[in-house]
ZAMARGU-4260 file (C-alpha; in steps of 0.2 Angstrom, whole numbers, plus 5000, padded with zeros to 4 digits):
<rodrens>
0) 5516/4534/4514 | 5506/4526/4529 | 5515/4511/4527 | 5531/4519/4527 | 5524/4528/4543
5) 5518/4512/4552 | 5537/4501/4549 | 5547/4519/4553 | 5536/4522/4568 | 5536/4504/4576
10) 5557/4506/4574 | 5556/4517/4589 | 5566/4515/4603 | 5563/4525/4622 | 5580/4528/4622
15) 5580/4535/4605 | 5588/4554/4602 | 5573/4559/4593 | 5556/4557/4596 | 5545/4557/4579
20) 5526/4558/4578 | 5515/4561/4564 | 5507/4579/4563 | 5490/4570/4553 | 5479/4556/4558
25) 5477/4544/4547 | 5464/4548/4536 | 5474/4560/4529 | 5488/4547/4521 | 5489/4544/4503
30) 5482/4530/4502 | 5469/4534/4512 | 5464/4551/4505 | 5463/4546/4488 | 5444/4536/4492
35) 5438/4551/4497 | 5429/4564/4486 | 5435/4576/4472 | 5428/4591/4484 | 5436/4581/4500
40) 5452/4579/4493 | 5453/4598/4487 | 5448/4604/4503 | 5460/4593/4513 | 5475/4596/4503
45) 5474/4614/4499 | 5466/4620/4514 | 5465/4608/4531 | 5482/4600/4529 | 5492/4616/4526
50) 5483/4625/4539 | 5487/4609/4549 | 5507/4611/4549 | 5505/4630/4552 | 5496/4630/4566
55) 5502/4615/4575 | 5518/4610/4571 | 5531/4609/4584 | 5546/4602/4580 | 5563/4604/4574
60) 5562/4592/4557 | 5548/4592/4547 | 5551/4574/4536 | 5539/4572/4522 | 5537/4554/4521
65) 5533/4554/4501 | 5539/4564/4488 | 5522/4569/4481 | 5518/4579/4495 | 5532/4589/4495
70) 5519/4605/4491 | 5519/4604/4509 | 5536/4612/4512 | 5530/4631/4510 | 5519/4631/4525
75) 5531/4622/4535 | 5537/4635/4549 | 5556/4644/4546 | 5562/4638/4561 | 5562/4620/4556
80) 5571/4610/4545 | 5565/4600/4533 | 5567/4582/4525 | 5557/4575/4512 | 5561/4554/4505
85) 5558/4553/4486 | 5552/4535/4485 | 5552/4537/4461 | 5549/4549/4447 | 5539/4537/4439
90) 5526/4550/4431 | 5541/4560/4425 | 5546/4544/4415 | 5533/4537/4413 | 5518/4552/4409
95) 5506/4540/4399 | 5501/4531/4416 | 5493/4550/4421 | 5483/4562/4413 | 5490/4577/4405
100) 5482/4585/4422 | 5489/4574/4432 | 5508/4575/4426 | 5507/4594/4426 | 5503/4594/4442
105) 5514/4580/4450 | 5528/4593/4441 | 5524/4606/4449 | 5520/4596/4468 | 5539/4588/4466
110) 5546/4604/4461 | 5546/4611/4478 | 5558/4596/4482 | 5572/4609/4478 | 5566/4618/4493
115) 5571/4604/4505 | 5584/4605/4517 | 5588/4587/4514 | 5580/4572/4500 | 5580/4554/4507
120) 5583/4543/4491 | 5578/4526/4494 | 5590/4520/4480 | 5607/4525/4471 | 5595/4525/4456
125) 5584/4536/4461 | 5596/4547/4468 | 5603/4547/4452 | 5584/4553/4443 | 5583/4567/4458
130) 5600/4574/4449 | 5593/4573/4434 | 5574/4575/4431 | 5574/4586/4446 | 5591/4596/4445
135) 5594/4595/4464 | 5614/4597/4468 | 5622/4581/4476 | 5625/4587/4491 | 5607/4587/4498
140) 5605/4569/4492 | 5606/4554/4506 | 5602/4538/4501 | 5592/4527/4514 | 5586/4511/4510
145) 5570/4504/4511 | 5569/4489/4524 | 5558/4475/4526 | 5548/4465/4539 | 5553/4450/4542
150) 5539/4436/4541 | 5532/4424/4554 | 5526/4408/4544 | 5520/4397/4552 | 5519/4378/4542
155) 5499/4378/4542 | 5501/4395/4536 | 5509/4391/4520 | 5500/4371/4519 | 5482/4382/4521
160) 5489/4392/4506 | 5494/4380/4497 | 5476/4370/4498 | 5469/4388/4490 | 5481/4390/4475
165) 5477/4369/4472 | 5456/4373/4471 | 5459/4389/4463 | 5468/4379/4451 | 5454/4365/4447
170) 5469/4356/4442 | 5469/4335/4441 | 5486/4335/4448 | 5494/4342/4465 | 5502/4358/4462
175) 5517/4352/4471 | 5522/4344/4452 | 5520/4360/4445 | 5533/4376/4445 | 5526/4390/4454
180) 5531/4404/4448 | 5521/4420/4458 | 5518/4440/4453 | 5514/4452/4463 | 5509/4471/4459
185) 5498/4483/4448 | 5497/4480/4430 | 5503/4498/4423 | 5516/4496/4408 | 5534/4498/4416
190) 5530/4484/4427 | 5533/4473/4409 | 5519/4460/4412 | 5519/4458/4392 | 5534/4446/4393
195) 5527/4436/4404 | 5517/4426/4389 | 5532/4424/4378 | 5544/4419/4390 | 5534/4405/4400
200) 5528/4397/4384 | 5546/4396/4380 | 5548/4389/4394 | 5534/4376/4390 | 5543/4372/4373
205) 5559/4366/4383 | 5547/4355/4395 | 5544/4365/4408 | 5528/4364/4416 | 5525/4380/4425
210) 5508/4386/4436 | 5508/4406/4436 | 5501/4414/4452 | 5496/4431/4450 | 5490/4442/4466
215) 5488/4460/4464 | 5477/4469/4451 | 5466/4459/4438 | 5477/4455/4422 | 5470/4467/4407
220) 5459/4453/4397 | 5472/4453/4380 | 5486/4449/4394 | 5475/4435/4401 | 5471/4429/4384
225) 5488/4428/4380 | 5494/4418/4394 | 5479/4404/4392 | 5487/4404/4375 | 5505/4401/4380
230) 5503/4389/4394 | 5483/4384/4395 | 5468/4389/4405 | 5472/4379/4421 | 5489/4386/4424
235) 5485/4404/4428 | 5478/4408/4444 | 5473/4424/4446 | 5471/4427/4467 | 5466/4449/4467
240) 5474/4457/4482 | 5480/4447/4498 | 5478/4454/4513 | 5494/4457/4526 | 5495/4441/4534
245) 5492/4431/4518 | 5508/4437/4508 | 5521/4429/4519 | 5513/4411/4513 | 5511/4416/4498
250) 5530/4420/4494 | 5534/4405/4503 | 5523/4395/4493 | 5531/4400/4476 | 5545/4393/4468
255) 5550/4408/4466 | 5543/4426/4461 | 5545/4435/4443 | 5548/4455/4443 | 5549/4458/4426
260) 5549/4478/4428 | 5557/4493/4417 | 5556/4504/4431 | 5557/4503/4451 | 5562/4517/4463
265) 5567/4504/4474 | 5558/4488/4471 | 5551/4481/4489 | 5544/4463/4485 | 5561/4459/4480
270) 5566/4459/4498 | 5549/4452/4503 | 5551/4437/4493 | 5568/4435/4501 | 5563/4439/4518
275) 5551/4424/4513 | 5565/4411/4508 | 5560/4412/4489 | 5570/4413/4474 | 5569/4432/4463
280) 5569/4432/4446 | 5571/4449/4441 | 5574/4463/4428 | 5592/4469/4426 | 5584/4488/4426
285) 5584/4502/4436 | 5585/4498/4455 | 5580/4481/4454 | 5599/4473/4454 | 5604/4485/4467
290) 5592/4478/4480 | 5594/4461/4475 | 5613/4462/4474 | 5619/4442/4471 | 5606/4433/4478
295) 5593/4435/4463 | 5594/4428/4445 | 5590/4444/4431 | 5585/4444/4415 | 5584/4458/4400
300) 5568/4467/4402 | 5565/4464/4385 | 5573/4448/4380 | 5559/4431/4384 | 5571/4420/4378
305) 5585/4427/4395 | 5571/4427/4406 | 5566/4409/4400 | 5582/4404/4404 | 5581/4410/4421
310) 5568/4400/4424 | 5575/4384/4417 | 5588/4386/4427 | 5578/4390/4444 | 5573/4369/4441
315) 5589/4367/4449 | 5587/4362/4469 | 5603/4366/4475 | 5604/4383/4463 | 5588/4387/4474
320) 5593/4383/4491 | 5611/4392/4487 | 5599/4408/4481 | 5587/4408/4494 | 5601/4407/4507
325) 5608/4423/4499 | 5592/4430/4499 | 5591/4429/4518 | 5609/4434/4522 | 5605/4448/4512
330) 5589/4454/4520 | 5598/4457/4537 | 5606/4472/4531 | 5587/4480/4525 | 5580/4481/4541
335) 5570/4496/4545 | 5576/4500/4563 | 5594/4504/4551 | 5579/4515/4540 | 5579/4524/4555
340) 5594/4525/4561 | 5601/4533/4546 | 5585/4544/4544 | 5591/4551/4562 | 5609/4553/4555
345) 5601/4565/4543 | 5589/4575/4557 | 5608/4576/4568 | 5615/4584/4551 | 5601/4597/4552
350) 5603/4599/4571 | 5615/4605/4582 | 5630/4593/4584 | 5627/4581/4601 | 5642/4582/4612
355) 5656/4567/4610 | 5653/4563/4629 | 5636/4561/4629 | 5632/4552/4615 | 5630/4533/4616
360) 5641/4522/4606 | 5631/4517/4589 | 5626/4521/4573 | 5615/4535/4578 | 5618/4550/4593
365) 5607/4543/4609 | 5608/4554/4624 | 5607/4540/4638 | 5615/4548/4651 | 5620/4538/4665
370) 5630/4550/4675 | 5621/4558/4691 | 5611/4573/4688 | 5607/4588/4699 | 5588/4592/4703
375) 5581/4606/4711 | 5563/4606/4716 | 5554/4625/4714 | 5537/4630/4718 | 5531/4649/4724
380) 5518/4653/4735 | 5509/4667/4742 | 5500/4665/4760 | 5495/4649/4759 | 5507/4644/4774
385) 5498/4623/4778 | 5499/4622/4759 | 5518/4626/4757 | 5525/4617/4772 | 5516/4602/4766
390) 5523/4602/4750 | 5541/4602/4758 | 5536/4588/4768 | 5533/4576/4755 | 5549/4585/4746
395) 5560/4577/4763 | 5550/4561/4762 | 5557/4556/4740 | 5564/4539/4742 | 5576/4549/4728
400) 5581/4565/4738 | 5581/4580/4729 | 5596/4591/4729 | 5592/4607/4730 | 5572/4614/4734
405) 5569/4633/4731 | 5552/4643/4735 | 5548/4659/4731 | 5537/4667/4742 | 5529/4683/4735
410) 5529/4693/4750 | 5517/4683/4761 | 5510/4691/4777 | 5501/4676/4786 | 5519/4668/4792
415) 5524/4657/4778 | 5540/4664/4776 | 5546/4663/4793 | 5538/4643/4794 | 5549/4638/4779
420) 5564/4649/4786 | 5564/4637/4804 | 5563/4622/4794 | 5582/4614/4795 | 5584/4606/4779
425) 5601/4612/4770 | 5593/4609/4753 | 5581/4621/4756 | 5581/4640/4752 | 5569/4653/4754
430) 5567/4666/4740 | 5560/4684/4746 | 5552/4693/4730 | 5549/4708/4740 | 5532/4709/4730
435) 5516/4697/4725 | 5526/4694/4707 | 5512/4680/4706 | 5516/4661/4701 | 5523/4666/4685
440) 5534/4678/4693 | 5538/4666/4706 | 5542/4652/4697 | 5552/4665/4686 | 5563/4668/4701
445) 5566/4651/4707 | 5571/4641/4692 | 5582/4655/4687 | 5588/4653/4702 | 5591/4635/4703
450) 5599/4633/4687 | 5610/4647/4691 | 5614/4636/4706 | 5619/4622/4695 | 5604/4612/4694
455) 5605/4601/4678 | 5583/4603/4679 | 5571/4608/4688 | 5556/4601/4695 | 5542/4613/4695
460) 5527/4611/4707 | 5514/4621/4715 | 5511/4622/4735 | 5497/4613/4732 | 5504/4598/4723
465) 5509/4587/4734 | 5523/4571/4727 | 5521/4557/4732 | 5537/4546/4740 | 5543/4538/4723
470) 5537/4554/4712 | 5555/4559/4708 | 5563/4542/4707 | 5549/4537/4693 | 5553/4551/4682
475) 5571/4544/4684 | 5568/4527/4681 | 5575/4528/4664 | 5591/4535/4656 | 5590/4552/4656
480) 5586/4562/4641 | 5588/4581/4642 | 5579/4584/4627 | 5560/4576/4634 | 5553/4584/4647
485) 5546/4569/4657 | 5531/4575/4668 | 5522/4569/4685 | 5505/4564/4684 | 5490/4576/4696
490) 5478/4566/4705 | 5462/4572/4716 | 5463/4563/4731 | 5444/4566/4733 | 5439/4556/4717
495) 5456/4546/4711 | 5453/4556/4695 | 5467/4564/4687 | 5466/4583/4691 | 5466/4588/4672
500) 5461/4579/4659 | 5478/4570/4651 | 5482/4568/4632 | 5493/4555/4626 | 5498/4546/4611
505) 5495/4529/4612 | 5504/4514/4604 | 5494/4516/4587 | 5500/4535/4587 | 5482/4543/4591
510) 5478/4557/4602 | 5469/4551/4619 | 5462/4559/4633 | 5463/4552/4649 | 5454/4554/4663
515) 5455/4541/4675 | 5472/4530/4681 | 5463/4515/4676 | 5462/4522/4656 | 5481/4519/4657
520) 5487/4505/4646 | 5495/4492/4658 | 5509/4488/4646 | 5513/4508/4647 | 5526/4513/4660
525) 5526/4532/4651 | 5518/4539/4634 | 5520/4555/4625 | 5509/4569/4631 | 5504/4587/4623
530) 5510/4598/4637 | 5514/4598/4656 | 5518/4613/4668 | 5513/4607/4687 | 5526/4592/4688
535) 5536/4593/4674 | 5553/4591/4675 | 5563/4603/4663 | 5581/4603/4661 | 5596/4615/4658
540) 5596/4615/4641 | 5576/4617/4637 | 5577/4634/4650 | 5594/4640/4638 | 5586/4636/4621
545) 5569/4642/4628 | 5572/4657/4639 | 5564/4662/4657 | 5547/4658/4662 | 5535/4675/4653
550) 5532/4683/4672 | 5521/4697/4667 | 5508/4682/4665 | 5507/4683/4684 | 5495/4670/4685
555) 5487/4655/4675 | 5495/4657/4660 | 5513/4651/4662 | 5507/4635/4663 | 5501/4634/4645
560) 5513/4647/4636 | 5530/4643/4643 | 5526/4621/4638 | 5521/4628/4621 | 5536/4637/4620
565) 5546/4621/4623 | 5534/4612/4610 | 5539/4624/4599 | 5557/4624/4600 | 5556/4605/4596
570) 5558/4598/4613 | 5543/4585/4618 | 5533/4579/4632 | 5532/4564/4644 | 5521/4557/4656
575) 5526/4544/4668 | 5513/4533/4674 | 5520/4531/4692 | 5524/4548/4697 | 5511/4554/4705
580) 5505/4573/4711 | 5490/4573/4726 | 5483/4589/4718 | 5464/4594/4721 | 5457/4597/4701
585) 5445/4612/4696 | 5426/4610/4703 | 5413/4606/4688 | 5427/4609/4672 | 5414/4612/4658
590) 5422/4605/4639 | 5417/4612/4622 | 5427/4608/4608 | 5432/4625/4597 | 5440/4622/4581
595) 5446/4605/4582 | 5454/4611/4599 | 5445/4609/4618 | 5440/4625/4628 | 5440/4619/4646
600) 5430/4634/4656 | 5430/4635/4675 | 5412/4639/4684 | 5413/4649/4699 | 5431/4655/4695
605) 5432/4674/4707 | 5432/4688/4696 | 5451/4691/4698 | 5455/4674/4692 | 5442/4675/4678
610) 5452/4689/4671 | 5468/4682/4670 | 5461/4665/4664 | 5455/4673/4651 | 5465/4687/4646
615) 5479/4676/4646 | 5475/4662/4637 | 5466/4675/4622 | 5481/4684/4622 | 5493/4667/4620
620) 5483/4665/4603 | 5484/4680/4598 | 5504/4682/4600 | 5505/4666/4590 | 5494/4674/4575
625) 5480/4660/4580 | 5469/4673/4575 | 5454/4662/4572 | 5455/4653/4588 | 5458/4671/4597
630) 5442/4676/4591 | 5435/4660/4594 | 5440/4660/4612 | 5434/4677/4613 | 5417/4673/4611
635) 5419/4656/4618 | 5423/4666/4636 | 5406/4677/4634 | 5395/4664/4630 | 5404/4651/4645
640) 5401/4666/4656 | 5382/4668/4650 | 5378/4649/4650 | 5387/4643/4666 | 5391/4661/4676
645) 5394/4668/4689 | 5383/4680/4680 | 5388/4694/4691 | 5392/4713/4686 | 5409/4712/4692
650) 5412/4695/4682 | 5406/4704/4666 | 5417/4719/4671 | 5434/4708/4674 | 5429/4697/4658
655) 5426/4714/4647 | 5443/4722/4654 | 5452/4704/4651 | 5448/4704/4633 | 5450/4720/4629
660) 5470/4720/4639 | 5473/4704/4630 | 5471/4711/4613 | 5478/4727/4618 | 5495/4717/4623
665) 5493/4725/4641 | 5499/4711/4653 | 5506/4713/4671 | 5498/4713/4687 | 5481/4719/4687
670) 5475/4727/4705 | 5459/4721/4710 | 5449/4724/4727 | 5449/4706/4734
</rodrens>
């Protein structure tokens, strides 16, 4: 699974339709999770992973990269979609290889396959198994081949190799006299390693002389036995596992490579060895012919004598060359950028339909739109009359020029209006709310406003946050995507930090958080983040899927609610390194981490603010049935407020009354004496 992951993932494209990221870090792939302990395995698989998906899982698709997690699907929310890939149903025909236990449950885990939205077969075989063992109708079935990475062997490489098999050998000869013929793999029975001794010393009885290279698993001792008997002590070689960079010089090394199998889903080394200009000598079974296609020589599974004369006949030079050509030609059509592609065709099939104009032309939809876009700026304010009209002056002074910029002012009494109002600027239009509706309520007003102006998006800003001159044109630098809302960044010029602390995903596809410009990979002009509100730029259709800004909010609380709203309609988030917001951060931010999550608490917050900080952000929990992490940040508030204060009686009173309003759904505009 994680190294389907890794090749899918570094197939990506910027300008891609879909962005795709993996709910789990690593430690919890198959491979990975499978060293751990019985009790570490039970609790991860019953318990953290399903709770995992519940809780934070935000996108339109959910793919389950390998059949035998497809338990999964269940706690997968109804809004999405889901895709799972069945790589085999090896323990389904093959039950010996397992427990009793083990089988049982593998049936039980592959039965919720039935469940998907759509199965990703990586061969017409197993597409064919999934009908049968499984019962599933045709028309869920896609088939999407498997690709391959194409190797970078360098002559050394395969020389240094080389040198290893001739001392591993102990032979008196070079090697180079000697066929060599290479296997790869585990040692479980439908891998057919028991003809192996029959056929070579047939081979040997018609003079060839033939040096078997094994890497992969040890050979069971009665196999090994019976190889030293059919073709002597010093021609086999037994190598164990090879690590990445050793398998392109070892395929390369070969004369060419035996895959004797009964049973492959799919059958990957016969497009390694091919990647690595190396002859296939393969079983006619299952999917094995349908990857190699005519560039590989088979044999009966079950018949030494055809697969000696496959290897007889691979003595033959020119039959080699003309093969391994083959072999190559045949590998540019497995490549796992086409994996992707067609695994996007599927997510499109699952999604609404993308619109004939503004799909690129391709294999896969790709909304690079090229075509000039309308942006509106909107920010609300409240008496703060400098603040406001210093934000509109950096607004005038975008090297790319806004088209529309709309304030709300929420019935200021200090002048503000009437300073923006003498301001000749014929973007510019002044919103009167008639009341203090508070940000949320303000910024309601103006992007409702704006799209219904005809803005394509809207940039939201505070009257604090100041853009700097190429702030806009950076979040437009590339083509623009209406699903991804890019964001600025928020920098405090009084410490160059950023005015919150940033995640982002970074090129291996883990979590970060940022905290200073200078953390920024250089090679990185933008990176995916969790969230944005203050200098996000969110278009048309994120406000129709998503609906208006939740105004009864008021204030700080639209800044987290209506970004997880967009999360969760599958929509995701950007952070472009060169737009930059001048935006003073919070004084002293105190971190604890609560429930694998970070609680960010504010010393010195007035008592107003305390209460709709909290209640707010309780209350966002509880309306998403995070129960646990309600209570969590229940608590969490009282203690903050305890440790780090203001421990002042009307602190206690706003806190008390916050809590109690957030779990008593009693939002609005609370009237405090100020």
């Amino acid at each position: 699974m994680l190294r389907y992951w890794n090749a899918l993932a570094s197939a990506q494209s910027s300008d891609d339709l879909f962005s795709i990221y993996p709910l789990l870090p690593r430690h919890f792939a198959t491979e990975n999770i499978e060293h751990e302990g019985k009790v570490t395995r039970i609790w991860q698989r019953r318990f953290a992973y399903p709770l995992k998906i519940k809780t934070q899982f935000r996108g339109k698709v959910a793919h389950i990269l390998d059949h035998s997690w497809a338990d999964m699907i269940p706690h997968v929310p109804r809004n999405a979609s889901t895709v799972v890939t069945v790589h085999d149903l090896i323990p389904l025909r093959f039950p010996g290889e397992l427990t009793l236990a083990q089988t049982k449950r593998f049936k039980s885990v592959v039965g919720h396959i039935k469940q998907a939205d759509r199965v990703i077969c990586v061969s017409e075989y197993t597409k064919k198994e999934v009908m049968n063992l499984l019962g599933i109708p045709e028309s869920k079935l896609r088939i999407v081949s498997n690709g391959v990475e194409q190797f970078t062997i360098s002559e050394a490489a395969v020389l240094r190799f080389r040198h290893k098999i001739q001392t591993a050998s102990k032979l008196p000869l070079e090697v180079d006299s000697l066929f060599l013929l290479g296997s790869i793999g585990n040692t479980s029975e439908r891998k057919n390693l028991a003809i192996l001794a029959p056929a070579l010393k047939k081979a040997k009885s018609l003079g060839m002389e033939v040096l078997f290279v094994r890497a992969g698993a040890p050979l069971p001792a009665s196999l090994r036995k019976e190889l030293h008997a059919a073709i002597g002590h010093d021609r086999l070689i037994e190598l164990g596992q090879l690590r990445d960079e050793e398998l392109g010089p070892f395929y390369q090394s070969m004369d060419a490579v035996a895959i004797p199998s009964t049973y492959e889903g799919f059958g990957l080394p016969v497009l390694e060895a091919m990647a690595a200009g190396t002859v296939i000598i393969s079983s006619n079974s299952t999917s094995l012919p349908e990857v190699g296609g005519d560039a590989a020589l088979y044999f009966d599974p079950h018949s030494p004598e055809d697969f000696a004369k496959c290897l007889i006949a691979c003595q033959d030079r020119k039959l080699r060359e003309h093969l391994i050509k083959l072999g190559q030609e045949r590998v540019q059509h497995f490549s796992w950028r086409r994996c992707l592609e067609k695994t996007y065709q599927i997510y499109s099939e699952l999604l609404e339909p993308v619109p004939k104009d503004k799909t690129a032309s391709g294999s896969f939809p790709s909304l690079a739109i090229t075509t000039k876009i309308k942006i509106a700026a909107v920010f609300a304010s409240y008496n703060r009359k400098d603040a406001a009209l210093k934000c509109l002056q950096h607004l005038r002074n975008q090297s790319h020029p806004v088209d529309l910029v709309v304030v709300a002012d929420n019935a200021s009494h200090d002048g503000s209006r009437e300073a923006m109002a003498a301001i000749e600027w014929d973007v510019l239009q002044i919103l009167d709310t008639g009341d203090n509706l508070g940000n949320a309520g303000g910024i309601k007003a103006a992007m409702d406003h704006a799209f219904l102006s005809g803005a394509d998006a809207v940039w939201v800003l505070d009257d604090d946050s100041w853009p700097e001159p190429e702030a806009l044109e950076e979040l437009l630098a590339t083509p623009w995507n209406p699903n991804v809302v890019r964001h600025s960044l928020q920098i405090d010029p009084r410490n160059g930090l950023y005015s919150w602390p940033l995640p982002v995903r970074n090129k291996s596809f883990r979590w970060t958080t940022l905290r200073h410009p200078s953390e920024w990979p250089k090679e990185e002009e933008h990176m995916e983040s969790r969230a944005a509100w203050t200098g996000a730029l969110i278009s048309q259709k994120i406000w129709e899927s998503v609906g208006p800004v939740m105004a009864s909010l008021f204030i700080r609380g639209e800044d987290e609610e209506y970004p997880r709203r967009i999360s969760e309609a599958g929509f995701h988030f950007e952070a472009v390194r060169d737009s930059i917001l001048t935006h003073p951060s919070a004084n002293g931010l105190i971190r604890w981490g609560l429930f694998e999550k970070e609680f960010w608490y504010e010393p010195g917050l007035a008592a107003w603010k305390l209460y709709y900080e909290a209640r707010n952000t309780i209350w966002i929990k509880r309306n998403n049935k995070e129960w646990i992490y309600a209570i969590g940040l229940t608590v969490a508030f009282i203690l903050a407020l305890i440790a780090y204060g203001p421990r002042s009686v009307n602190h206690f009173k706003s806190l008390g009354n916050a809590i109690m309003d957030a779990w008593k759904d009693r939002l609005g505009r609370k009237h405090f004496s100020q």
